[in-house]
Each structure stands twice: as C-alpha cells, then as structure tokens.
N, C-alpha and C positions, 0 to 999 in steps of 0.2 A: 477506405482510410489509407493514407499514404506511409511510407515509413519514417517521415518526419511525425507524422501524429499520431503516430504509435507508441502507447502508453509501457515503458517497463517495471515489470514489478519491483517494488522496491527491496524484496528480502533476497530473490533468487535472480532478478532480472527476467525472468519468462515473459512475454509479450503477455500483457492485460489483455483477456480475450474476450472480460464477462465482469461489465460494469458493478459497480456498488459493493466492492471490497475494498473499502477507504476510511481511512483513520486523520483524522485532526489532529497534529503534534506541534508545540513549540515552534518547530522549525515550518511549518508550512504542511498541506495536505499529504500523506501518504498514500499510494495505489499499491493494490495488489494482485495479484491472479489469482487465489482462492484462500477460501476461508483461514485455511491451515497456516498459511502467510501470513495473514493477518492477525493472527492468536499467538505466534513466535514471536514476532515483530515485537507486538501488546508486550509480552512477559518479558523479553531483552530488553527492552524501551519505556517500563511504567513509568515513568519519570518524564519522559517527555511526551507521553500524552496524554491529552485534551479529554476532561468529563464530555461525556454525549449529550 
C-alpha cells in the first residue's frame, strides 16, 4: 500500500493497520485503528452516527 493510500485514523490519526474499524456518520464513513477509537469517536459523536 502506498502512503497515498494509507488510511488515517480518524480519532488519533495512527496509520489504519487492521481493516473493519468503521463507523457510518452523517458526514461520510469513519476509519479507525482500533476498537478503543472507535467507541470514543461513538460517545463524542452520537449524534452523528449512523444506526447499523
């Protein structure tokens, strides 16, 4: 993968190492690099996301 297509996480920016830590929000899909990211993200942001 190149460093153009290299995914940053969206809460810390850490480089996404480990696919399918992703959230559907109002604004467009969110990536993340681990779980823990994506549950902050969740709580800071329930308002902008997307039922599963």
């Amino acid at each position: 993968m190149s460093e153009e297509e290299k995914k940053l996480c969206d809460l810390c920016q850490l480089t996404v190492e480990i696919s399918g830590f992703t959230l559907k929000t109002k604004t467009g899909e969110k990536n993340f690099c681990c779980e823990g990211c994506k549950g902050i993200y969740e709580m800071l942001n329930e308002s902008d996301v997307l039922p599963q």
